[in-house]
gemmi code that builds the backbone of each chain (N, CA, C; Angstrom):
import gemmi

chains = {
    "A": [
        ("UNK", (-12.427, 4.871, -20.507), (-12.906, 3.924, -19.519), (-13.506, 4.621, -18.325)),
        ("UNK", (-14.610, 3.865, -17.574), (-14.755, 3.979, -16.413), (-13.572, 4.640, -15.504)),
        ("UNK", (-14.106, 5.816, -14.887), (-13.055, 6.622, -14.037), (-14.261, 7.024, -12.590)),
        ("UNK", (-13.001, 7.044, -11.207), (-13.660, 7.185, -9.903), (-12.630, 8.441, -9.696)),
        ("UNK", (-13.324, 9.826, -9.272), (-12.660, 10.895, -8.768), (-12.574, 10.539, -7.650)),
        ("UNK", (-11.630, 11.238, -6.654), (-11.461, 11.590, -5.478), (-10.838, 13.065, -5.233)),
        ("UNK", (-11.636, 13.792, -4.471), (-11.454, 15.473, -4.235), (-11.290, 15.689, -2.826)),
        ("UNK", (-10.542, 15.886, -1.353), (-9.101, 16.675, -2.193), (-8.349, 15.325, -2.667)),
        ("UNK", (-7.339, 15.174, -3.557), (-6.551, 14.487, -3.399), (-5.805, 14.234, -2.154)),
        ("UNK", (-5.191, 15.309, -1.641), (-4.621, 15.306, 0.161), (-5.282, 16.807, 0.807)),
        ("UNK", (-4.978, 16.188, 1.550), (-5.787, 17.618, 2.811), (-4.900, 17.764, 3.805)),
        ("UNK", (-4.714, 19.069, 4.747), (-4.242, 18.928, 5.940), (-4.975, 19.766, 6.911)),
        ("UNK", (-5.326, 19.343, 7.919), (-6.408, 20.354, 8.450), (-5.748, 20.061, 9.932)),
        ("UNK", (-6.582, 21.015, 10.931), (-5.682, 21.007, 12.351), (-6.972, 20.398, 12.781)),
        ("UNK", (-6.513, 19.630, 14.044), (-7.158, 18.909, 15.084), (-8.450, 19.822, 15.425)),
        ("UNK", (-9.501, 19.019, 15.423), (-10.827, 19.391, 15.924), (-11.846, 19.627, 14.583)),
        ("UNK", (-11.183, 19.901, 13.830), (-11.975, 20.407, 12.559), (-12.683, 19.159, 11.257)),
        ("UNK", (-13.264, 20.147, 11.047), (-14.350, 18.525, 9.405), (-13.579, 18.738, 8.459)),
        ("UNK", (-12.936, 17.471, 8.023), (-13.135, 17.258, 6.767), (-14.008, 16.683, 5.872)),
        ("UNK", (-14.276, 16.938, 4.448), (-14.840, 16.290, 3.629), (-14.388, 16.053, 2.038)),
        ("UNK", (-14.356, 14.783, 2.210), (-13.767, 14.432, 0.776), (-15.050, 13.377, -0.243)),
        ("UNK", (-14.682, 13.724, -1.333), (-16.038, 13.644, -2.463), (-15.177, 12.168, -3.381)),
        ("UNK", (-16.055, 11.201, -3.362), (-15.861, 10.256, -4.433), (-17.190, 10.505, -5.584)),
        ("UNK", (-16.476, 10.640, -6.775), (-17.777, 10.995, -7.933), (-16.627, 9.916, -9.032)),
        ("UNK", (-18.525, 9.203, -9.390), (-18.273, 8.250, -10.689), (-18.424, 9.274, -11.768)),
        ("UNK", (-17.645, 9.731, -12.759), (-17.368, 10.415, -13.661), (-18.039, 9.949, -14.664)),
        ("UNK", (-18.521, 8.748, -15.666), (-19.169, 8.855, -16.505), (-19.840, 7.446, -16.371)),
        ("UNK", (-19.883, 7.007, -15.217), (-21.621, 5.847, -14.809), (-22.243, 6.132, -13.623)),
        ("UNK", (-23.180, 5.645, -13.464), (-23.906, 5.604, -12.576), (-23.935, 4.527, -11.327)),
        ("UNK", (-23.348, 5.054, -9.918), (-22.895, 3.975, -9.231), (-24.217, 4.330, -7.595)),
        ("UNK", (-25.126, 2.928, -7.788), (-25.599, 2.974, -6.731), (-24.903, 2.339, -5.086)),
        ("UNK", (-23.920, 1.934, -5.294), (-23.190, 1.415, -4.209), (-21.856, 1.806, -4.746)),
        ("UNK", (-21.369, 2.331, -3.197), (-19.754, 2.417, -2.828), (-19.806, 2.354, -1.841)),
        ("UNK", (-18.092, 2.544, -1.732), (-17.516, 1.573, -0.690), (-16.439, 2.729, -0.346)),
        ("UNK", (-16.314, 2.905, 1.440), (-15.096, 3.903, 1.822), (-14.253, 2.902, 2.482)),
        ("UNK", (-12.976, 2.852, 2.222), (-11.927, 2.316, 3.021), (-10.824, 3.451, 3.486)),
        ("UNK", (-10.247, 2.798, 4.331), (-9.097, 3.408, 4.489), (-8.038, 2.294, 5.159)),
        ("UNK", (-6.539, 3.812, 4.857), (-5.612, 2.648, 4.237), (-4.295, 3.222, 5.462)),
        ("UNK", (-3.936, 2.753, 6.106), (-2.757, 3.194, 6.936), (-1.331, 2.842, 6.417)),
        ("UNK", (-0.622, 3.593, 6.392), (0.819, 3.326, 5.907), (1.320, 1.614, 6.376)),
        ("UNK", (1.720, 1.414, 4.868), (2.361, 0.091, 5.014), (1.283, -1.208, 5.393)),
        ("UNK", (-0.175, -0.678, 5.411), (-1.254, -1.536, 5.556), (-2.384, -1.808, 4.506)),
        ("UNK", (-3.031, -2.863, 5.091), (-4.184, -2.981, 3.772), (-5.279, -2.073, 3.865)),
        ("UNK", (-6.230, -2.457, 3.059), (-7.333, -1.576, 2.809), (-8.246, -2.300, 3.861)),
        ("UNK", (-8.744, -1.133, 4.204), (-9.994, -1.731, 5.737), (-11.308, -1.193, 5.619)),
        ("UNK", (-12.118, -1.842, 4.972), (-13.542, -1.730, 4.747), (-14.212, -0.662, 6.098)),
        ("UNK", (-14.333, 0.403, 5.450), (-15.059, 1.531, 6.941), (-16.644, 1.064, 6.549)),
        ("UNK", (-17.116, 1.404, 5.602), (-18.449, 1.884, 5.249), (-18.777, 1.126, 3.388)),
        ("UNK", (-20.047, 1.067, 3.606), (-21.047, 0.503, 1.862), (-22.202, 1.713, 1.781)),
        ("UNK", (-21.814, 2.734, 0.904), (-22.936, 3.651, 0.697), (-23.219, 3.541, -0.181)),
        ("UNK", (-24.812, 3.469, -0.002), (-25.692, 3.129, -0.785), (-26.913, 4.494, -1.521)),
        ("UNK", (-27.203, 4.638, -2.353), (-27.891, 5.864, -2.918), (-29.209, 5.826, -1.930)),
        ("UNK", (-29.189, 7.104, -1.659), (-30.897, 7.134, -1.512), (-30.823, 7.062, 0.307)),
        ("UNK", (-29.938, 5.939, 0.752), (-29.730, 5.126, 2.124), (-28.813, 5.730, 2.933)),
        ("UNK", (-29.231, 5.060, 3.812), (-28.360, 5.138, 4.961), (-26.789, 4.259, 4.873)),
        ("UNK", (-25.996, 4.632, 5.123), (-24.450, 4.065, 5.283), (-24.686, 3.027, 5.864)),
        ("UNK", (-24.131, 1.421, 5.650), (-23.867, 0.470, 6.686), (-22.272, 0.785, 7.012)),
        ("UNK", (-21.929, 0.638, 8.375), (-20.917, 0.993, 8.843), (-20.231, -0.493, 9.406)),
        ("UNK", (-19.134, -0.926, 9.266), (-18.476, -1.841, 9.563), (-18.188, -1.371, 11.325)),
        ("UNK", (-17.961, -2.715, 12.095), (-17.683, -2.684, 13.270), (-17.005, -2.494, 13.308)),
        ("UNK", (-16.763, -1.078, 14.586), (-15.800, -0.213, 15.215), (-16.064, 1.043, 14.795)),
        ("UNK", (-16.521, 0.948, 13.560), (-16.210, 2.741, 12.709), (-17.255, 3.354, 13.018)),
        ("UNK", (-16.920, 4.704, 13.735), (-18.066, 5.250, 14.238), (-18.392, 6.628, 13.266)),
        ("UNK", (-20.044, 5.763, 13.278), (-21.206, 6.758, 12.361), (-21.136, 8.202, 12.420)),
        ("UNK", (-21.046, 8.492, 13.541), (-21.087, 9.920, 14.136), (-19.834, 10.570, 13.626)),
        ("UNK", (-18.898, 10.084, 13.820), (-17.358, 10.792, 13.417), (-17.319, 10.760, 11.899)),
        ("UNK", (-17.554, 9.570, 11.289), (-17.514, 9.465, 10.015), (-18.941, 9.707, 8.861)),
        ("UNK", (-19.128, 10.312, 8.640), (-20.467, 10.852, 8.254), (-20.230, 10.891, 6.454)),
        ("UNK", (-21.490, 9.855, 5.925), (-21.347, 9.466, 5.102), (-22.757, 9.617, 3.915)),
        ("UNK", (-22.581, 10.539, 2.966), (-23.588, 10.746, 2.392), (-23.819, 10.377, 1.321)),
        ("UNK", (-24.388, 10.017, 0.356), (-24.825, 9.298, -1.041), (-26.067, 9.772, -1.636)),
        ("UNK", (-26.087, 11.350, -1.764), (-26.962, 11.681, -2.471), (-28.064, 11.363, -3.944)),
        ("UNK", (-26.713, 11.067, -4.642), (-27.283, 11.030, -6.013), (-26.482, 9.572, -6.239)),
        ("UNK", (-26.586, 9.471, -7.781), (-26.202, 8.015, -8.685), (-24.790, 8.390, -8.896)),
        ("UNK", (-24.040, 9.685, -8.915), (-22.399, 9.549, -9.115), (-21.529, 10.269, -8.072)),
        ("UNK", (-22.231, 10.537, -6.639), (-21.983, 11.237, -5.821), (-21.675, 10.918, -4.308)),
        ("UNK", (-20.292, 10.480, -4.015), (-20.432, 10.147, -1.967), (-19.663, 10.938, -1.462)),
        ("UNK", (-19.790, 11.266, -0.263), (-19.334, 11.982, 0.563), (-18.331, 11.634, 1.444)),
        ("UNK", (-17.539, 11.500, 2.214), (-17.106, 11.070, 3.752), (-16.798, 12.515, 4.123)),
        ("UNK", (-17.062, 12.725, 5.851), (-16.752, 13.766, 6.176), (-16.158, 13.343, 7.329)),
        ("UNK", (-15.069, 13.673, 8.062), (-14.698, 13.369, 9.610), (-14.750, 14.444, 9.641)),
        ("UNK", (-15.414, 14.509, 10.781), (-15.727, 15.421, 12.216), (-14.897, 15.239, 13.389)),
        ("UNK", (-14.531, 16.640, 13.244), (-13.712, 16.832, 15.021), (-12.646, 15.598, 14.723)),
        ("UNK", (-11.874, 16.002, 13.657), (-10.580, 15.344, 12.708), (-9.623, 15.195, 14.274)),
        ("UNK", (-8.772, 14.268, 14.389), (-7.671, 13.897, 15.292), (-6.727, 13.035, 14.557)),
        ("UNK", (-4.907, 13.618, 15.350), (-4.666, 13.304, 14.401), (-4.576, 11.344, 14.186)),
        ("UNK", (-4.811, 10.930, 14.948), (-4.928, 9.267, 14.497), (-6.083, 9.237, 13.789)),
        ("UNK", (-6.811, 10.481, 13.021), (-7.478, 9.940, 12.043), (-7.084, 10.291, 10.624)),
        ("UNK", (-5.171, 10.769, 10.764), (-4.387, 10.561, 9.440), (-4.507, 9.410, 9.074)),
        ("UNK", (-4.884, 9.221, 7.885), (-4.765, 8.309, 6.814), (-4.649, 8.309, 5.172)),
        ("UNK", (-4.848, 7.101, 4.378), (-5.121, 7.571, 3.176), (-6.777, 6.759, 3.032)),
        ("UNK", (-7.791, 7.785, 2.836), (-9.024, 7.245, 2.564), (-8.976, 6.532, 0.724)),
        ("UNK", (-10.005, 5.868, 0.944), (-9.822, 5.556, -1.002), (-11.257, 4.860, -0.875)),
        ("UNK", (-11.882, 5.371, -1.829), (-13.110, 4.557, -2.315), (-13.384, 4.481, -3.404)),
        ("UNK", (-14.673, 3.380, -3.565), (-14.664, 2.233, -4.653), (-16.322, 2.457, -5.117)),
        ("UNK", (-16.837, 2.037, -6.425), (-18.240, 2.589, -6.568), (-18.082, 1.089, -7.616)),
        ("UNK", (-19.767, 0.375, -7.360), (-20.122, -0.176, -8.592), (-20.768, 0.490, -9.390)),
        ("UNK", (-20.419, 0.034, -11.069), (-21.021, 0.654, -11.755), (-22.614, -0.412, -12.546)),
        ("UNK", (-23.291, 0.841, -12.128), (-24.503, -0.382, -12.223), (-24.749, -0.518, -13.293)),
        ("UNK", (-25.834, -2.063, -13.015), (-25.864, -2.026, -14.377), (-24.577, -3.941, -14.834)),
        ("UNK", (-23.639, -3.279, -15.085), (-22.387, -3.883, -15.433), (-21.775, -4.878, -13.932)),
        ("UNK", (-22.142, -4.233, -12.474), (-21.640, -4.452, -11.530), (-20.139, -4.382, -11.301)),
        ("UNK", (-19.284, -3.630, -12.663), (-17.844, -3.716, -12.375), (-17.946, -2.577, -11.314)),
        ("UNK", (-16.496, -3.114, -10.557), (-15.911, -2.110, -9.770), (-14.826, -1.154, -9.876)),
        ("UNK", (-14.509, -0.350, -9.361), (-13.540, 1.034, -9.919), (-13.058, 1.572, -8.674)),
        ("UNK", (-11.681, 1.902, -8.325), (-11.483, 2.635, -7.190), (-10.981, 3.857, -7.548)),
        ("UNK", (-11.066, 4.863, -6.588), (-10.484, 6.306, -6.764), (-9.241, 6.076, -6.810)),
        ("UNK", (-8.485, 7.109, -6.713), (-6.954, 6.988, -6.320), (-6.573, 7.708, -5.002)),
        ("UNK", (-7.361, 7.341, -4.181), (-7.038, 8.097, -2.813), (-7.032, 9.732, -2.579)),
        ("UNK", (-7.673, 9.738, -1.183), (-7.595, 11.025, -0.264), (-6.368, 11.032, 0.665)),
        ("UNK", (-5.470, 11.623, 0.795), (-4.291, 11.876, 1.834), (-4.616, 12.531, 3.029)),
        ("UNK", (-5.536, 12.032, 4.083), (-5.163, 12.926, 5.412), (-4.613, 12.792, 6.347)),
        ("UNK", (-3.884, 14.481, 6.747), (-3.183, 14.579, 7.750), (-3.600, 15.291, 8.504)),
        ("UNK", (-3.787, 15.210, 9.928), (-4.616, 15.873, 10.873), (-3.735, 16.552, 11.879)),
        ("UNK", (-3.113, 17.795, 11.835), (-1.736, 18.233, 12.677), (-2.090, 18.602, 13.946)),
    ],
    "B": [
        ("UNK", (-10.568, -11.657, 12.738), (-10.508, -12.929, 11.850), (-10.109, -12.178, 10.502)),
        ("UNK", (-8.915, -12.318, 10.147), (-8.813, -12.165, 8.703), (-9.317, -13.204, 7.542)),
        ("UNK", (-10.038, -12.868, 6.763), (-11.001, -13.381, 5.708), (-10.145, -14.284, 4.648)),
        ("UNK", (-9.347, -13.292, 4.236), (-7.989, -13.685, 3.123), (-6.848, -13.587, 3.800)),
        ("UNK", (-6.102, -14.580, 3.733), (-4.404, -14.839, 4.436), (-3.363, -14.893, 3.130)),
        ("UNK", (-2.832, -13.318, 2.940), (-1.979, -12.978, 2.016), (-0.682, -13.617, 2.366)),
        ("UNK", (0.345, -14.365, 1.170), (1.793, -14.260, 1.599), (2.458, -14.810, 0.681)),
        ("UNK", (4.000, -14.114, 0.405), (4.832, -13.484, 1.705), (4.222, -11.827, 2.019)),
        ("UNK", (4.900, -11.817, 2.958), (4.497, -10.107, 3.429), (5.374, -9.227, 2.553)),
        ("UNK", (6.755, -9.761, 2.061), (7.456, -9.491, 1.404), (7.884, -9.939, 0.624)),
        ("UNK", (8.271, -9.602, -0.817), (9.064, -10.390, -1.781), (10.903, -9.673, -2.522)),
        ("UNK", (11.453, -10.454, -2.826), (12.220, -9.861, -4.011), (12.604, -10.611, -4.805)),
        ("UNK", (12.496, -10.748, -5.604), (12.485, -11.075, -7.442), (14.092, -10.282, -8.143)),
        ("UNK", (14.544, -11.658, -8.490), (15.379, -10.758, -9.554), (14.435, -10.638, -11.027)),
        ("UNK", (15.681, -9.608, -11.837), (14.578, -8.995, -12.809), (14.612, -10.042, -14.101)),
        ("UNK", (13.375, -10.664, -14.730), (13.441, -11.515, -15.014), (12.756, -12.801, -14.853)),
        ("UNK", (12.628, -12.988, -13.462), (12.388, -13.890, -12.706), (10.753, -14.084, -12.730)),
        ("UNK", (10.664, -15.231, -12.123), (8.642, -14.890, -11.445), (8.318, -14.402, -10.000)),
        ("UNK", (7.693, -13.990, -9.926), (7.058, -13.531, -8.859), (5.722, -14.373, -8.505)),
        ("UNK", (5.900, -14.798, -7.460), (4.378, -15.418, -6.906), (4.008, -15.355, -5.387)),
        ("UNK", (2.529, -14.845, -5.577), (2.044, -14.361, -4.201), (0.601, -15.183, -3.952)),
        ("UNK", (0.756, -15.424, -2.912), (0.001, -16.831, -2.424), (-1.307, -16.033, -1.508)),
        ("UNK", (-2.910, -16.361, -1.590), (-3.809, -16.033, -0.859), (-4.588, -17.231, -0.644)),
        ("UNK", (-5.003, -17.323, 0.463), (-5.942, -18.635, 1.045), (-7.130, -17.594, 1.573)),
        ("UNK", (-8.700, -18.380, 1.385), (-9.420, -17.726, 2.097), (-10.469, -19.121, 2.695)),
        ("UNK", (-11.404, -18.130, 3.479), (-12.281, -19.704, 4.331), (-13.751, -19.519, 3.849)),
        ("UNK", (-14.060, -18.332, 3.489), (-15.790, -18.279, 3.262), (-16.045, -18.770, 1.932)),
        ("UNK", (-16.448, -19.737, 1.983), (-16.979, -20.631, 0.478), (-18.233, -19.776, -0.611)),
        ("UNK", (-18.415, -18.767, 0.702), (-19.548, -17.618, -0.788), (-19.043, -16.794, -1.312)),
        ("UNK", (-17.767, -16.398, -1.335), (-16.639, -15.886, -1.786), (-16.680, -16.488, -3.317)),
        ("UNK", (-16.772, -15.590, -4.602), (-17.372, -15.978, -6.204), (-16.288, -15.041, -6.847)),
        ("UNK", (-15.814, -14.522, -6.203), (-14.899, -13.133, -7.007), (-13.215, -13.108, -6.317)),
        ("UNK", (-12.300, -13.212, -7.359), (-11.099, -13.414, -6.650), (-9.862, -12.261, -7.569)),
        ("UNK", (-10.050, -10.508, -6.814), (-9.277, -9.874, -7.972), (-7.811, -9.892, -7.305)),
        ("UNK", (-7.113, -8.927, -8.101), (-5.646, -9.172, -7.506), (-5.480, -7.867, -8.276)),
        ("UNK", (-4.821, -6.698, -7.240), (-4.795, -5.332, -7.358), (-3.079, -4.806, -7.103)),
        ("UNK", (-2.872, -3.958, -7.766), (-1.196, -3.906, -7.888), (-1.758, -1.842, -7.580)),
        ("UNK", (-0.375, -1.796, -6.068), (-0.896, -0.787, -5.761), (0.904, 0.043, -5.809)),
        ("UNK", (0.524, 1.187, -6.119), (1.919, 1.978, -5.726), (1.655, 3.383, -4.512)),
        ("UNK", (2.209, 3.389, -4.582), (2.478, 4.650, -3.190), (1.986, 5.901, -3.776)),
        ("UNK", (0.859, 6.017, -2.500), (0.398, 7.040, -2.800), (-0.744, 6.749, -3.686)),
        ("UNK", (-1.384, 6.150, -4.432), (-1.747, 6.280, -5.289), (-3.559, 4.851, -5.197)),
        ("UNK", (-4.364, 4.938, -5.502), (-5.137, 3.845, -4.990), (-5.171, 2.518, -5.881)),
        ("UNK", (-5.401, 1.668, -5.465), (-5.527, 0.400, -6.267), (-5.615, 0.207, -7.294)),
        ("UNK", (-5.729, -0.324, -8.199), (-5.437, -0.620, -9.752), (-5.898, -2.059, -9.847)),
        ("UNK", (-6.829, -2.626, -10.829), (-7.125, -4.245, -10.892), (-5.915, -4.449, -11.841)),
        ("UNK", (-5.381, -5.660, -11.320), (-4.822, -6.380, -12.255), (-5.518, -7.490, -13.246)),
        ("UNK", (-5.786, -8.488, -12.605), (-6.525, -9.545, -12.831), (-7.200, -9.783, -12.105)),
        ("UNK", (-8.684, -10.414, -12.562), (-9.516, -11.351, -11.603), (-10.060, -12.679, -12.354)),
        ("UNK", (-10.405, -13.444, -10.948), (-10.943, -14.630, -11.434), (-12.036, -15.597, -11.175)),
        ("UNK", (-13.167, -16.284, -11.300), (-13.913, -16.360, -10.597), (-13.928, -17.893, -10.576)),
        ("UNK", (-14.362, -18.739, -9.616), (-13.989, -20.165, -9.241), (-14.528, -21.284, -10.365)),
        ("UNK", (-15.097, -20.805, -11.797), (-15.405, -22.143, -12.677), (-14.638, -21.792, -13.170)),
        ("UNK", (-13.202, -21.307, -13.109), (-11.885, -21.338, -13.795), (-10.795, -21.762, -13.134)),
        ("UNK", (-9.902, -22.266, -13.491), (-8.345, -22.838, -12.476), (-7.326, -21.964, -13.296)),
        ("UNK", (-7.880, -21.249, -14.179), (-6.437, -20.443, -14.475), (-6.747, -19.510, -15.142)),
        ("UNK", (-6.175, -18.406, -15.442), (-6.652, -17.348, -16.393), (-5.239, -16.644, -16.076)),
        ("UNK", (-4.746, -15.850, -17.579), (-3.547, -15.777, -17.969), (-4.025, -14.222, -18.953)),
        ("UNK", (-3.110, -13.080, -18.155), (-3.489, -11.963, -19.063), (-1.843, -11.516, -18.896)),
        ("UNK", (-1.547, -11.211, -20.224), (0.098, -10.904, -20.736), (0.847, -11.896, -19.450)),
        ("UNK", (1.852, -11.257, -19.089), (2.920, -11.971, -17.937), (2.288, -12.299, -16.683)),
        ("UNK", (0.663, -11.885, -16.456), (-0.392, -12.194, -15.051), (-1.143, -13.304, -15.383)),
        ("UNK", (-0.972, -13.980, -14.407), (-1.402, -15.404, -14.488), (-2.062, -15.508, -13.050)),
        ("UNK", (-3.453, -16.077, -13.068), (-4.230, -16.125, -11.931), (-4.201, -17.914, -11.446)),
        ("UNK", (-3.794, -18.641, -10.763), (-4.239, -19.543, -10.131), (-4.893, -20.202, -9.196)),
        ("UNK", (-5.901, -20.602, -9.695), (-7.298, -21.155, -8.367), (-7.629, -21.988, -8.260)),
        ("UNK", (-7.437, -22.911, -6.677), (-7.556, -23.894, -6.362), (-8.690, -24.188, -5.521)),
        ("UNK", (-10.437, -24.175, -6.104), (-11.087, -24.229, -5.262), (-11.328, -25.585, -4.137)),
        ("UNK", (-10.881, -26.371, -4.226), (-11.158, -27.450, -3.078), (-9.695, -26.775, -1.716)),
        ("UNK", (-9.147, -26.680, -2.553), (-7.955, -26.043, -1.402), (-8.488, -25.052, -0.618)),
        ("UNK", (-9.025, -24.163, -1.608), (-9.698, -22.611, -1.298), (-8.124, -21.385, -1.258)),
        ("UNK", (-7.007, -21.814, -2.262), (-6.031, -20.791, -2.459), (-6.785, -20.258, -3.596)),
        ("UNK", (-5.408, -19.035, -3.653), (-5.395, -18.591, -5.288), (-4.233, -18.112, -5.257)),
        ("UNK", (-3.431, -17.818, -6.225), (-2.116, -17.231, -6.497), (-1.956, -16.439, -7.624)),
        ("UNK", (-0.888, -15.295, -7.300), (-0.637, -14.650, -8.666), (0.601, -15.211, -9.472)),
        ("UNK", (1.280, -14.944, -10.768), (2.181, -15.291, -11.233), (2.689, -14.231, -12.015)),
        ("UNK", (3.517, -13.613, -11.418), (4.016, -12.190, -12.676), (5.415, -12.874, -13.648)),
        ("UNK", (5.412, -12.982, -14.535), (6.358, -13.697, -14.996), (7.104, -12.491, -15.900)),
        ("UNK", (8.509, -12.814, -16.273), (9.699, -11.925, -16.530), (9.390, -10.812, -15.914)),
        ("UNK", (9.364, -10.559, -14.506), (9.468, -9.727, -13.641), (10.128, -8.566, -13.902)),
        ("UNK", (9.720, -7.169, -13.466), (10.577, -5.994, -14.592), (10.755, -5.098, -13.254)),
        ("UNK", (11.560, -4.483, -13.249), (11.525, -3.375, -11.941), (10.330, -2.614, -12.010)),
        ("UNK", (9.694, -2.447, -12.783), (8.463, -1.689, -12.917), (7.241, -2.365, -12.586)),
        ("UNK", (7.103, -3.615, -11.842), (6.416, -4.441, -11.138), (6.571, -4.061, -9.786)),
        ("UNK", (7.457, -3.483, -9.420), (7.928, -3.458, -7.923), (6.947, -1.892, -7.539)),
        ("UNK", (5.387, -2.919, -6.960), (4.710, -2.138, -6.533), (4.428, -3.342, -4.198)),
        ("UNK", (3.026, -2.813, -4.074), (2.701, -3.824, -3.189), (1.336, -4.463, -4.068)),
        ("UNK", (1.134, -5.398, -3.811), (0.025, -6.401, -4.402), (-1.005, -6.935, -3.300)),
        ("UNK", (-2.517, -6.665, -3.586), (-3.039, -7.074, -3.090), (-4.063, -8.040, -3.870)),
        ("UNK", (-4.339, -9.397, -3.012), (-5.486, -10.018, -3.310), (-6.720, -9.777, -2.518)),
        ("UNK", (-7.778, -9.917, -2.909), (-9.134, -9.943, -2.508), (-10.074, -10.436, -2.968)),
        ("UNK", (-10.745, -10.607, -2.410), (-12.282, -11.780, -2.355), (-13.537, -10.875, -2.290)),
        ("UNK", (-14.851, -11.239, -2.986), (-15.759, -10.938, -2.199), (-17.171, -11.920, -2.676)),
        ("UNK", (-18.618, -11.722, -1.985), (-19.436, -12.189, -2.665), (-20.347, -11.983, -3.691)),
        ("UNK", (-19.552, -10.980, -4.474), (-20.261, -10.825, -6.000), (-21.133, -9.637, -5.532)),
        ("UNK", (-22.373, -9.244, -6.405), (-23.149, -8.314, -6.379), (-22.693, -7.226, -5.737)),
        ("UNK", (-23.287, -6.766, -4.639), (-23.331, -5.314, -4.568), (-22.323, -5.190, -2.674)),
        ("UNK", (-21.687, -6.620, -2.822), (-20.705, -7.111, -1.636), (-19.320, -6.094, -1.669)),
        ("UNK", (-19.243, -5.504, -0.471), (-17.449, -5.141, -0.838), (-16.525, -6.793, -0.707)),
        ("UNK", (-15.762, -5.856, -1.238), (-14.140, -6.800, -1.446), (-13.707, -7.118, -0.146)),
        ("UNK", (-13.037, -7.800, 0.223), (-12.482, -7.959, 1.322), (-11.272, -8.306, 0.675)),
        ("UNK", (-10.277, -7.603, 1.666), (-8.966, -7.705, 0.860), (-7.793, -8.333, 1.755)),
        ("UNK", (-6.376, -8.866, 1.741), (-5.507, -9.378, 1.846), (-4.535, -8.620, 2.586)),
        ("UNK", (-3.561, -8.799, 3.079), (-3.000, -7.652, 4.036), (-1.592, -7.277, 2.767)),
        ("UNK", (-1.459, -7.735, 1.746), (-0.648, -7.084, 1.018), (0.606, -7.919, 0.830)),
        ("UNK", (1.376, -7.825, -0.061), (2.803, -7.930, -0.515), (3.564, -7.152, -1.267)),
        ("UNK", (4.240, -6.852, -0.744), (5.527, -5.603, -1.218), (6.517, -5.956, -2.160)),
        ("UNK", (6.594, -6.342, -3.315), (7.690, -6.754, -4.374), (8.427, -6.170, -4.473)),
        ("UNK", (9.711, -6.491, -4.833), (10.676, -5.297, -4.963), (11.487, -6.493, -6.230)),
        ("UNK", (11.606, -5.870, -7.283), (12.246, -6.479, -8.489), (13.168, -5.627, -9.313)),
        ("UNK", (14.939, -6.857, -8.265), (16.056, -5.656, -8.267), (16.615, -6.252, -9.711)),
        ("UNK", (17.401, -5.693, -10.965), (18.472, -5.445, -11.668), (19.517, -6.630, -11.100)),
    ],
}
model = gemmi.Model(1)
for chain_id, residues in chains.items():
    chain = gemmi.Chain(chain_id)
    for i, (resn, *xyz) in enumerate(residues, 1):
        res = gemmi.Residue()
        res.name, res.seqid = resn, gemmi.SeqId(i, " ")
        for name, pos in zip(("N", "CA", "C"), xyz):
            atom = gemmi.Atom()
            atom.name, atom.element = name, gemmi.Element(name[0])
            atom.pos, atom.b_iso = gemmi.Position(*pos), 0.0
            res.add_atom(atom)
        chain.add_residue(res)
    model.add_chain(chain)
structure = gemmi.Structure()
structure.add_model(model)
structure.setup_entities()
């Protein structure tokens, strides 16, 4: 079946520094995904819809600049935080349609901790 | 404004039992209604979904219920197993290339 990577699985990096974590559709081709993130004991909170080719639409509040979001290719997104703090521990998790079919697929989460 | 109004926030189920978790939403372009069973640590998982020219759809012990003039939907886990005892989320969205908008969650716990 349809499978969504997520790379690192967890991270821990010290305050001030980038992270970047990779969602890849493993065997379709996904022109839209989706980054959420997930705070302990909370729901999933729509950050960002990356789109191939495009520019990120960013949900209100989430800032573009900190969260930097790339969608190079058809099985490939990016998120990177910049100048990481630690209230930007979380668990990231994103979601890709697979085109075509329009089903959806989520990763199994990024773990960050920002010390 | 929350989109989808998940509840209870919490459940417990003896084992055996049913489990049912209740979502109401308000945006009528809302076409897609999944229901995701999540464990710790770990990211979402579909359980079931359902889309509004149906009032019921039934996969093994998951049972989807949708009440579009109400605008609920509900899950139904029936003979409840400790191995259900994840958190559950419902979510909505408007089809195509729309994210999900999701539910603030329910935590099952299905004791022995």
């Amino acid at each position: 079946g349809a499978v969504v990577s997520q790379h690192p699985s967890w991270v821990i990096c010290k305050s001030g520094t980038s992270v970047k974590i990779e969602c890849r559709s493993l065997d379709f081709q996904a022109t839209t995904m989706f980054w959420y993130r997930q705070f302990p004991k909370q729901s999933l909170m729509l950050m960002a819809t990356s789109n191939e080719g495009s520019k990120a639409t960013y949900e209100q509040g989430v800032e573009k600049d900190k969260f930097l979001i790339n969608h190079a290719s058809l099985t490939l997104s990016t998120l990177t935080v910049t100048s990481a703090h630690p209230e930007d521990s979380s668990f990231y998790i994103c979601s890709a349609i697979r085109q075509n079919t329009g089903e959806l697929f989520f990763g199994e989460g990024s773990r960050l901790t920002v010390l | 404004q929350q989109q989808v109004k998940q509840s209870p926030q919490s459940l417990i189920v003896q084992k055996g039992g049913i489990s049912i978790i209740n979502c109401a939403y308000e945006n009528t372009a809302f076409d897609y209604f999944p229901w995701y069973q999540q464990f710790p640590g770990k990211g979402p998982a579909l359980l079931i979904a359902i889309r509004p020219d149906v009032s019921e759809k039934k996969e093994g012990r998951f049972t989807i219920s949708f009440n579009k003039s109400a605008k609920q939907f509900s899950l139904h886990i029936m003979d409840s197993q400790p191995g259900d005892s994840a958190t559950y989320f419902c979510a909505a969205s408007k089809g195509g290339n729309t994210p999900l908008v999701f539910g603030k969650g329910t935590r099952l716990s299905v004791i022995a």
